[in-house]
VOPAGU-2260 file (C-alpha; in pm, 1 decimal, decimal comma):
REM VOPAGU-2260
SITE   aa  ch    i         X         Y         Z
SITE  UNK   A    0     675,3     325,9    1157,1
SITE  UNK   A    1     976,7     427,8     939,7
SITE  UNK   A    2    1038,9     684,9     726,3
SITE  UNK   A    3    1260,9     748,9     443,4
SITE  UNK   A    4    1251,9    1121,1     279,6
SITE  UNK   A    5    1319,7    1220,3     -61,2
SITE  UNK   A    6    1464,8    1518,4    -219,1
SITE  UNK   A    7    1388,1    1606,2    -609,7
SITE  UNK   A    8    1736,6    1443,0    -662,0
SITE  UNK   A    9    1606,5    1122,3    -449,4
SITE  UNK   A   10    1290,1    1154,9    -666,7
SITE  UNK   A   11    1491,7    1166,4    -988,3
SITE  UNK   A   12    1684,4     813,0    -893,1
SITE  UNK   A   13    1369,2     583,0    -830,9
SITE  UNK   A   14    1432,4     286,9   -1049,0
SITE  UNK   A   15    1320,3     -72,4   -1052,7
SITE  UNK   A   16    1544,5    -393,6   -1119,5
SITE  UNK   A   17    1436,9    -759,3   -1164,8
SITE  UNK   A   18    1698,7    -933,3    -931,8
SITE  UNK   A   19    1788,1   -1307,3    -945,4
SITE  UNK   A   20    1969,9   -1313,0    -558,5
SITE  UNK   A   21    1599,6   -1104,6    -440,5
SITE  UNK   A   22    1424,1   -1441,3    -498,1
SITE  UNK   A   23    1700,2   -1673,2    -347,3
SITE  UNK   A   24    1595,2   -1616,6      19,4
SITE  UNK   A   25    1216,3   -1603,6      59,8
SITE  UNK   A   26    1212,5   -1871,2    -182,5
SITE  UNK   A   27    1438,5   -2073,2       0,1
SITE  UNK   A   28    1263,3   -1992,2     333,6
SITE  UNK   A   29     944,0   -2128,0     177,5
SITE  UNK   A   30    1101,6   -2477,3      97,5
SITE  UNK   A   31    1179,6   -2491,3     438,0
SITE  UNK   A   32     921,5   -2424,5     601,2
SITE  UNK   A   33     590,4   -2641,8     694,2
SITE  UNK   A   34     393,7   -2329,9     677,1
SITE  UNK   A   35     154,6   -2455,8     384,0
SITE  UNK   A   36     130,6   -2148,0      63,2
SITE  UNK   A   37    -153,5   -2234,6    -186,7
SITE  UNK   A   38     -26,0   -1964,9    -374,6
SITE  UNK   A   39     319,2   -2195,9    -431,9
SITE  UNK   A   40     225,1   -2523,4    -360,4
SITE  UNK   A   41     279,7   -2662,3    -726,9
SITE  UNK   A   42     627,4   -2532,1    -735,3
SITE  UNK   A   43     713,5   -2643,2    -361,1
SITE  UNK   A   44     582,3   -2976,1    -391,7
SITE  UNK   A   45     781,6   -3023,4    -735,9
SITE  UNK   A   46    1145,9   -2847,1    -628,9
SITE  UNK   A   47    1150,5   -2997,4    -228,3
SITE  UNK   A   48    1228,4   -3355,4    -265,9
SITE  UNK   A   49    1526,3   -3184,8    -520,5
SITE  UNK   A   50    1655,6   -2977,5    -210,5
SITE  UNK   A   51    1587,4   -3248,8      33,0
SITE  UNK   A   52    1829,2   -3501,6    -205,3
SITE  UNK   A   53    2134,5   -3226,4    -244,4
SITE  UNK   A   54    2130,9   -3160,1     149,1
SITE  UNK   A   55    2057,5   -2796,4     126,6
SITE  UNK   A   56    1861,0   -2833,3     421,9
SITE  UNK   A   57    2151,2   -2878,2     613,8
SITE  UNK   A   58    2364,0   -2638,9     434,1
SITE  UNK   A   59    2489,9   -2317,5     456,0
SITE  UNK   A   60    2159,0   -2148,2     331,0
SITE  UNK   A   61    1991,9   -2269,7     589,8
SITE  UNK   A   62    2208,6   -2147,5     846,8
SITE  UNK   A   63    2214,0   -1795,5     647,5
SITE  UNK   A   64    1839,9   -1799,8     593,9
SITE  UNK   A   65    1656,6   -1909,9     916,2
SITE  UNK   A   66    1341,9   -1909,4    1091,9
SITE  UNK   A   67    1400,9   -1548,0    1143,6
SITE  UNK   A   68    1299,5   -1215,3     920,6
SITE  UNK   A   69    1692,5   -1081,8     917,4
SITE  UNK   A   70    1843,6   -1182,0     553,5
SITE  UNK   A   71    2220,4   -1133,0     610,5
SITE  UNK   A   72    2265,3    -773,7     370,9
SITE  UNK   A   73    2569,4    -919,7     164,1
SITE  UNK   A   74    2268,1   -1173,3      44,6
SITE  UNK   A   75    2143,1    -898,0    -170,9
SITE  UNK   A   76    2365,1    -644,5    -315,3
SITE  UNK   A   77    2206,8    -376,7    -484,6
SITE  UNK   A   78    2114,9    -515,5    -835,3
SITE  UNK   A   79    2409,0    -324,5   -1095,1
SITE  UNK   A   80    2094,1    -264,3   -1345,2
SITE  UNK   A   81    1815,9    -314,0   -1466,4
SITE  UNK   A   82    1772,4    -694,5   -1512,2
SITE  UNK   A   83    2133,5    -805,2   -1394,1
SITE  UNK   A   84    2262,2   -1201,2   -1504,9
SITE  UNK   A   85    2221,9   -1426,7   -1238,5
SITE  UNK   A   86    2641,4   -1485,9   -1281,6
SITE  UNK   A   87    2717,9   -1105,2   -1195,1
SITE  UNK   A   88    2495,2   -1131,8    -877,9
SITE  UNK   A   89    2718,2   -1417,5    -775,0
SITE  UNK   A   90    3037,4   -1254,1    -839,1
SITE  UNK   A   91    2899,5    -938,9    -648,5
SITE  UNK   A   92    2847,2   -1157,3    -350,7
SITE  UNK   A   93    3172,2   -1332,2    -369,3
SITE  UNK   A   94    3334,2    -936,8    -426,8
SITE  UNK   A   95    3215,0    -823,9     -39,2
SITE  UNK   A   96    3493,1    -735,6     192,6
SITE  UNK   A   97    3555,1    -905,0     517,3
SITE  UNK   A   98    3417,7    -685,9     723,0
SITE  UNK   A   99    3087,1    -617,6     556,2
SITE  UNK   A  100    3032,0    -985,2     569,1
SITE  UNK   A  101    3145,8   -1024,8     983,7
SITE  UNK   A  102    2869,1    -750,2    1071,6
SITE  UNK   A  103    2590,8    -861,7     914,3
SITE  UNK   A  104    2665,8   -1251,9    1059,5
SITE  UNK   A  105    2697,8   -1016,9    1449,1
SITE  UNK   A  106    2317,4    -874,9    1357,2
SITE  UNK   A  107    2224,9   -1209,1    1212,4
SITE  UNK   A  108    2314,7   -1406,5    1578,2
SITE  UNK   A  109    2122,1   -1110,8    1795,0
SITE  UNK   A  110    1823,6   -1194,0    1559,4
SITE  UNK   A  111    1896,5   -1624,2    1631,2
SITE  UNK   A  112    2091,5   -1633,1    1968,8
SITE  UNK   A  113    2390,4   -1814,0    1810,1
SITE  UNK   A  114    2566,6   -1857,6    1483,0
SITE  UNK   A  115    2618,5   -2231,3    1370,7
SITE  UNK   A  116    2923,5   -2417,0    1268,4
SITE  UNK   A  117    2922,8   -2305,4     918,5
SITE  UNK   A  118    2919,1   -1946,9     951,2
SITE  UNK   A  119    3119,9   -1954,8    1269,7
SITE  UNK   A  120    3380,0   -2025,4    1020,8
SITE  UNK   A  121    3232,3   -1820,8     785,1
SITE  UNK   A  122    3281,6   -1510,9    1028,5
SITE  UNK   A  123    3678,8   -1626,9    1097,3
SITE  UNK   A  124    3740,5   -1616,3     751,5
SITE  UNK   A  125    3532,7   -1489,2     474,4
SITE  UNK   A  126    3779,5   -1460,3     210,7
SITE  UNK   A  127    3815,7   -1877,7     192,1
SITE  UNK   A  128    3434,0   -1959,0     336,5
SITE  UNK   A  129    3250,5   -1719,2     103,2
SITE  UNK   A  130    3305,3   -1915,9    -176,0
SITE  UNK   A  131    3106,9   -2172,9     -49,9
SITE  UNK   A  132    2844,4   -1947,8       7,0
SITE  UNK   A  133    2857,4   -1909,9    -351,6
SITE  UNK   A  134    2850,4   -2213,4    -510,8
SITE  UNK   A  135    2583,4   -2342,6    -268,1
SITE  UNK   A  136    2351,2   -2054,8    -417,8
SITE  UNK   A  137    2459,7   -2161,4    -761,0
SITE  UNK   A  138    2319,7   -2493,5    -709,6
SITE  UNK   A  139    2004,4   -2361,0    -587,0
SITE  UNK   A  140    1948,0   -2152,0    -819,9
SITE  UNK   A  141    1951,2   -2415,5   -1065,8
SITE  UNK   A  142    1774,1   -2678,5    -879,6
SITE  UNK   A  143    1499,4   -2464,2    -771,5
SITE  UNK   A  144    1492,4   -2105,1    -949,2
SITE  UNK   A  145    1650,0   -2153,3   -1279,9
SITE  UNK   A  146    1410,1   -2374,7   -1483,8
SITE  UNK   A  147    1116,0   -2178,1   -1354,2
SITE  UNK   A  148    1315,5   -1839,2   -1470,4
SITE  UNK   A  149    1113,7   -1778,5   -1748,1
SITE  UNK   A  150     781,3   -1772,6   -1581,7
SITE  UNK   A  151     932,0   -1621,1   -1318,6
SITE  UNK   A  152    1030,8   -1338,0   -1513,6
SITE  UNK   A  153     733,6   -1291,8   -1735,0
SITE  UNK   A  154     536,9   -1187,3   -1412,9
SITE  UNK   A  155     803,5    -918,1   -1274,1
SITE  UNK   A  156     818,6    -741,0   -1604,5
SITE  UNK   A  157     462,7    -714,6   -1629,3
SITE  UNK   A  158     441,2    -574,2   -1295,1
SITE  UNK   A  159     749,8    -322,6   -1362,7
SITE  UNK   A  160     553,1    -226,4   -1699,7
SITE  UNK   A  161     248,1    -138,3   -1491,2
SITE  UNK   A  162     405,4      82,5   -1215,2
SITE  UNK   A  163     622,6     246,2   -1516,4
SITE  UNK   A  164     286,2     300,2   -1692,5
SITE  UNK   A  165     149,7     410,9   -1310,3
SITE  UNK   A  166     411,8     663,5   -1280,4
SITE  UNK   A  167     330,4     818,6   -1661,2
SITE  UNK   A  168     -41,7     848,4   -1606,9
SITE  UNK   A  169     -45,4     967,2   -1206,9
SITE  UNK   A  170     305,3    1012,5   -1103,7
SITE  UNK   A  171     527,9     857,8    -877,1
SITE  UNK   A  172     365,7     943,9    -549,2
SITE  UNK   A  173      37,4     739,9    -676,9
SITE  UNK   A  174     293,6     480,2    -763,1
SITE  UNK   A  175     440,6     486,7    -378,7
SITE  UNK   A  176      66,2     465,2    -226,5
SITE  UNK   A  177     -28,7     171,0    -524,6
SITE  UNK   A  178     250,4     -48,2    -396,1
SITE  UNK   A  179     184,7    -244,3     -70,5
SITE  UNK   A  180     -85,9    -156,3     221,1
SITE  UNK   A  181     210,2     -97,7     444,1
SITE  UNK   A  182     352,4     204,3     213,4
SITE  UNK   A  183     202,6     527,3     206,2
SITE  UNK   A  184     319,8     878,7      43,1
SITE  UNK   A  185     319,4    1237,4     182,3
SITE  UNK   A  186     486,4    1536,0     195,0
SITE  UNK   A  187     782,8    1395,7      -4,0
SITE  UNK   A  188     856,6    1106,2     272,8
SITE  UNK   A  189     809,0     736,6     225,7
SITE  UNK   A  190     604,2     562,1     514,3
SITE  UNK   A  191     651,6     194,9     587,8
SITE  UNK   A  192     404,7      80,4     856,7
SITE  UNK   A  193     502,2    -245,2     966,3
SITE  UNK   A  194     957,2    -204,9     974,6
SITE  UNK   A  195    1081,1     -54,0    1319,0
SITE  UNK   A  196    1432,1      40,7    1238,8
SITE  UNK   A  197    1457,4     420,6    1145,0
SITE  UNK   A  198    1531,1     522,0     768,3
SITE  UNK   A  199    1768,0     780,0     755,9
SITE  UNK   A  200    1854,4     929,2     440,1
SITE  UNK   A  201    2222,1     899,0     523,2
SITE  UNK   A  202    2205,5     562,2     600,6
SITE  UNK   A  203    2203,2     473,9     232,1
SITE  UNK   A  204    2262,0     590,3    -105,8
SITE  UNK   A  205    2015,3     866,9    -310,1
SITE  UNK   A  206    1740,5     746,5    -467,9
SITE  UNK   A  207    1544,7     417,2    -423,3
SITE  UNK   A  208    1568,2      55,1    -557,8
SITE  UNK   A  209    1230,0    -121,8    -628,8
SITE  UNK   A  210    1248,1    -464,3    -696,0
SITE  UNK   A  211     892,4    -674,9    -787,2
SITE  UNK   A  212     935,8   -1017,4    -660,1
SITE  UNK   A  213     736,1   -1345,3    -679,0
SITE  UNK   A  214     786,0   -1478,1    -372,1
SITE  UNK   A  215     832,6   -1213,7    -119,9
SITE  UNK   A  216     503,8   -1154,2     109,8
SITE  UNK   A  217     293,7   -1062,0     197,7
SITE  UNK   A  218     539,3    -778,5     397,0
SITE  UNK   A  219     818,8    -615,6     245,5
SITE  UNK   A  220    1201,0    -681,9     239,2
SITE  UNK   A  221    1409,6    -408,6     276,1
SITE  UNK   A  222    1748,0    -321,3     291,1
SITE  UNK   A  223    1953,8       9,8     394,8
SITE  UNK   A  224    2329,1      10,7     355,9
SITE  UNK   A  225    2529,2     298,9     204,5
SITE  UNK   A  226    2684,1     370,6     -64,8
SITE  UNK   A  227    2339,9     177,0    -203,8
SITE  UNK   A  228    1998,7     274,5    -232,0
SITE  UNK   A  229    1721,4     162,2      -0,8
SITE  UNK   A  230    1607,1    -116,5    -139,3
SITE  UNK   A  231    1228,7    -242,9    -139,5
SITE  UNK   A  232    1143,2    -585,0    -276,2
SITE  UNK   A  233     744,6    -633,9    -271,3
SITE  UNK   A  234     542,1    -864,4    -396,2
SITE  UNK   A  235     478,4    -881,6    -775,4
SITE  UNK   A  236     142,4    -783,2    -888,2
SITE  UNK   A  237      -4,9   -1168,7   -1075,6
SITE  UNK   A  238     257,7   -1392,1    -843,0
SITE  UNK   A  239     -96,0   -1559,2    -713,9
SITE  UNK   A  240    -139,5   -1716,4   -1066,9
SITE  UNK   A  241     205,6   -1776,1   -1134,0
SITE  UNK   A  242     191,1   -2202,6   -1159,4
SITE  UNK   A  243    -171,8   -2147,5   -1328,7
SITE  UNK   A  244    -155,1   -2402,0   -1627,9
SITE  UNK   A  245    -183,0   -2222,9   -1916,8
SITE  UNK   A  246    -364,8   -2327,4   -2196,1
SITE  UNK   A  247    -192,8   -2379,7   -2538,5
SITE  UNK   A  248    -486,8   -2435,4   -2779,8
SITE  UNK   A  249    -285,4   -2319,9   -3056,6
SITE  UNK   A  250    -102,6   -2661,6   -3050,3
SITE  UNK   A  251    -238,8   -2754,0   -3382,4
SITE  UNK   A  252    -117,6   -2469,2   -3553,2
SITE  UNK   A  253     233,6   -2424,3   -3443,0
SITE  UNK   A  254     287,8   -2798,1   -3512,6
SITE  UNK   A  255     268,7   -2713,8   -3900,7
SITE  UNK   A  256     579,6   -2530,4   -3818,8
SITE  UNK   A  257     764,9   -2701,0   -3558,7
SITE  UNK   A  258     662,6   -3055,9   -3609,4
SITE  UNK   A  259     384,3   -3244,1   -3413,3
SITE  UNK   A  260     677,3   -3413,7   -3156,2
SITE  UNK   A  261     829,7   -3063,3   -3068,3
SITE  UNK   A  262     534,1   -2932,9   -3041,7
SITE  UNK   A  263     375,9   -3162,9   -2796,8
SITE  UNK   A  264     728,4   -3125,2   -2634,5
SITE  UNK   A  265     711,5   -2761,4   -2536,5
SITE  UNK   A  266     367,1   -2799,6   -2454,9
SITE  UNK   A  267     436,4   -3035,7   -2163,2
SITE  UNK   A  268     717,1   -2836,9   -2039,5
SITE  UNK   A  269     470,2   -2611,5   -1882,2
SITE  UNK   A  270     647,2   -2777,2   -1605,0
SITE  UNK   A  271    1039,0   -2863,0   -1602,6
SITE  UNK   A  272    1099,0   -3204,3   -1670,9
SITE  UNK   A  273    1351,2   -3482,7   -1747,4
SITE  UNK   A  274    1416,4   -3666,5   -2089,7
SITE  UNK   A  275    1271,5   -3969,8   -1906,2
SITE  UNK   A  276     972,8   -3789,4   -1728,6
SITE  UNK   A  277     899,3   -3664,4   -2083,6
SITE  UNK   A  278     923,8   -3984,8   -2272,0
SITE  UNK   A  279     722,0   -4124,9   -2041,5
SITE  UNK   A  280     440,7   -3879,2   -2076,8
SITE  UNK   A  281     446,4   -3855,1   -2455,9
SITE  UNK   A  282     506,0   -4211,3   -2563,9
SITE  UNK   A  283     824,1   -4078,6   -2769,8
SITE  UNK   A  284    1105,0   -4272,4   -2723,6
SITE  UNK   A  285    1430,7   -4137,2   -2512,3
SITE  UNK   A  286    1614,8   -4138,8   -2798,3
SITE  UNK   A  287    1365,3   -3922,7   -2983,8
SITE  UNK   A  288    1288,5   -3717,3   -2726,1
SITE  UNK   A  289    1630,0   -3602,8   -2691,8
SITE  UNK   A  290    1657,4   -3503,7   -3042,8
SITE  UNK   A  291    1388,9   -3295,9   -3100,4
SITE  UNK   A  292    1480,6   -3134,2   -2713,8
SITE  UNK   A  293    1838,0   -3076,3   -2885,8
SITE  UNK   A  294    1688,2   -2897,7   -3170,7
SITE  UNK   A  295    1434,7   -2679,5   -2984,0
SITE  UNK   A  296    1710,1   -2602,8   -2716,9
SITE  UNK   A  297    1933,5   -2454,9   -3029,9
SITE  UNK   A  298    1653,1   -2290,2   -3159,0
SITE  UNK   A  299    1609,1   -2084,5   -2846,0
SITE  UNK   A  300    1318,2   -2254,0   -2710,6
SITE  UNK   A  301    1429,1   -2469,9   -2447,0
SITE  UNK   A  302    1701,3   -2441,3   -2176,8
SITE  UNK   A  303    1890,7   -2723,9   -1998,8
SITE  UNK   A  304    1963,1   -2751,5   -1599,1
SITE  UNK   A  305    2126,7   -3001,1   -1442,9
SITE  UNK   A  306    2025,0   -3093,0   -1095,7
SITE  UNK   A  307    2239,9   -3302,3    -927,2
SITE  UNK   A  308    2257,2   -3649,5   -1217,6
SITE  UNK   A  309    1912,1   -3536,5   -1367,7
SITE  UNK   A  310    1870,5   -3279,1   -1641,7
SITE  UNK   A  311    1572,6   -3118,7   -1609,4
SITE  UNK   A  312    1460,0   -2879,5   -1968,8
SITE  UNK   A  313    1194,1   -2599,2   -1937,2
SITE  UNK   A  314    1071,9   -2364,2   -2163,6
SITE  UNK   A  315    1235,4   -2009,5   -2251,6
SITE  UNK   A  316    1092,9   -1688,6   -2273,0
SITE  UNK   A  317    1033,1   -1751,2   -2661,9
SITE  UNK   A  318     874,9   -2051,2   -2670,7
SITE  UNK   A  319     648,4   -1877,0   -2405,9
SITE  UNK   A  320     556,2   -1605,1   -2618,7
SITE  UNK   A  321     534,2   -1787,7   -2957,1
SITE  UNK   A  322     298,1   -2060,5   -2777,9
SITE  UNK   A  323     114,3   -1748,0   -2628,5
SITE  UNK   A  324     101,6   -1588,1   -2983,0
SITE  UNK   A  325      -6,0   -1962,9   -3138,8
SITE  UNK   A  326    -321,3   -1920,2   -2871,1
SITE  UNK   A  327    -444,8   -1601,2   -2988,7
C-alpha cells in the first residue's frame, strides 16, 4: 500500500484535467494486445487494421509502451490546465531534457530486461530521436484518438462535472473514497491499495492532478515526479457505454434546418467514416457527399482526419449536442 499525505495547502491544489497524451498509452496498449475488452471492442475492431497498415506495431510506441505496466514518465507530462490542446501536449513532450528522458528509458529496461533498437538510440541521443517520438504520437492520435475525440470527451467532462458536484455536496474526502475501490481517505492521507512504490510528499509537487480517462482500467495510472503533482488517471465514470449507438430520432426535425442529405450525413457519422464509406451507405453520390461534408465541416459540425491516403470525418462536439437536443 502507498500513501500520499496532504496538507490544507495540498488540499487547496486538487484539480482535475482532461488530458489528450493520458489516453495515448492504455489505448495504444489495448490495440495491441489479444486480451479481448467488450467494453472497446467496436472501437478496436474499427481503428486496428488502421494501426496494423501504418506499422505502428512495429514502431516506436510499441517499444515505449510494452507488455509491461511502466509508461515511460516523459509520456505524460503534467497536463498545463484544465483541458490542454492535444498540440501543446506534444510540444511538452518534445520540451523534456536529456536526462529526464535517459532515466525513465533505465526504469523502463529493469521493468522489460532490455531496451530495443529504437530507444537504444533514443537513450544516446534524445535531442535528435525525440522527435520521432513525436510525430509517431501525432499520427496516432489521428488515426486512432482524434476522430473519436468528441465522444471521447463528452464522457470525461461528465465525469469531472460529477466529482466537482461530489466535492460541493460532501467534500473532497467523499470524493477521494468515491473514486476507485483501490483509493481510500483518512486522516488527511491518500491510500492506494494495489501501487507498491512509496508516495512521498517530496517526491512531487503540492497538490494532486486527477485526470478521468476512458480507457485506463480497471487499476489506476499514476505518476510521481517533482516539480509536478501526483498524478492519478482513473477510469471515467460511463466509459462502459462509450461506443453505445445513440439514437437520433430527432432526424426528421433537424432536417427542416439542415437539409435531409446533411442530416442523414451526421447521423451516420456516429462512427468516423470516409467520403466513399459514406456514399456507399447513403446512396449519395461522392461528389455530393463531399459537398454537403464541406459545408457541415465549416459550419462546425464535422471535423476532417487524415489517416494515412484516407480521410476519415466524424462528428464534433456540436453536432453532438444539437442532434442530442433534436432527440429531446
Amino acid at each position: 500500500m502507498a500513501e500520499l499525505a496532504f496538507s490544507a495547502n495540498d488540499l487547496a491544489q486538487v484539480r482535475f484535467a482532461v488530458s489528450p497524451i493520458w489516453e495515448v498509452a492504455p489505448s495504444f496498449r489495448l490495440l495491441t494486445s489479444n486480451a479481448p475488452n467488450p467494453v472497446h471492442r467496436p472501437w478496436i475492431e474499427q481503428v486496428r487494421p488502421r494501426l496494423l497498415a501504418a506499422g505502428l506495431d512495429r514502431g516506436w510506441l510499441a517499444e515505449l509502451i510494452g507488455p509491461s505496466n511502466y509508461v515511460p514518465d516523459f509520456l505524460t507530462p503534467a497536463p498545463a490546465g484544465a483541458a490542454p490542446a492535444p498540440a501543446d501536449e506534444w510540444e511538452a513532450i518534445a520540451a523534456t531534457a536529456a536526462d529526464r528522458v535517459r532515466q525513465d528509458l533505465d526504469h523502463l529496461a529493469r521493468h522489460q530486461g532490455h531496451l530495443g533498437p529504437r530507444l537504444t538510440s533514443l537513450h544516446a541521443a534524445p535531442a535528435t530521436r525525440l522527435a520521432k517520438v513525436v510525430q509517431e504520437i501525432e499520427t496516432y492520435w489521428e488515426l486512432a484518438l482524434a476522430p473519436y475525440w468528441a465522444r471521447i470527451r463528452t464522457v470525461l467532462d461528465a465525469d469531472i462535472f460529477h466529482r466537482a458536484r461530489t466535492i460541493a455536496e460532501h467534500g473532497t474526502g467523499h470524493l477521494f473514497n468515491d473514486l476507485h475501490t483501490s483509493v481510500s481517505w483518512n486522516d488527511n492521507v491518500l491510500r492506494l491499495v494495489r501501487r507498491k512504490q512509496d508516495m512521498p510528499r517530496d517526491s512531487a509537487g503540492a497538490g494532486l492532478l486527477l485526470i478521468p480517462s476512458a480507457f485506463t482500467g480497471p487499476g489506476l495510472r499514476t505518476r510521481m515526479r517533482p516539480p509536478d503533482p501526483p498524478q492519478l488517471a482513473y477510469p471515467a465514470r460511463g466509459a462502459g457505454a462509450l461506443w453505445e449507438t445513440r439514437p437520433t430520432t430527432g432526424a426528421a426535425a433537424l432536417a427542416t434546418v439542415l437539409g435531409r442529405s446533411r442530416t442523414l450525413l451526421l447521423t451516420e457519422l456516429g462512427t468516423p467514416a470516409s467520403t466513399t464509406a459514406l456514399a456507399h451507405r447513403t446512396g449519395l453520390s461522392p461528389a455530393g457527399v463531399s459537398q454537403y461534408l464541406t459545408a457541415l465541416r465549416d459550419a462546425g459540425l464535422v471535423s476532417a482526419h487524415r489517416v494515412g491516403r484516407s480521410v476519415l470525418y466524424a462528428r464534433t462536439a456540436a453536432a453532438e449536442t444539437l442532434l442530442a437536443a433534436a432527440s429531446t
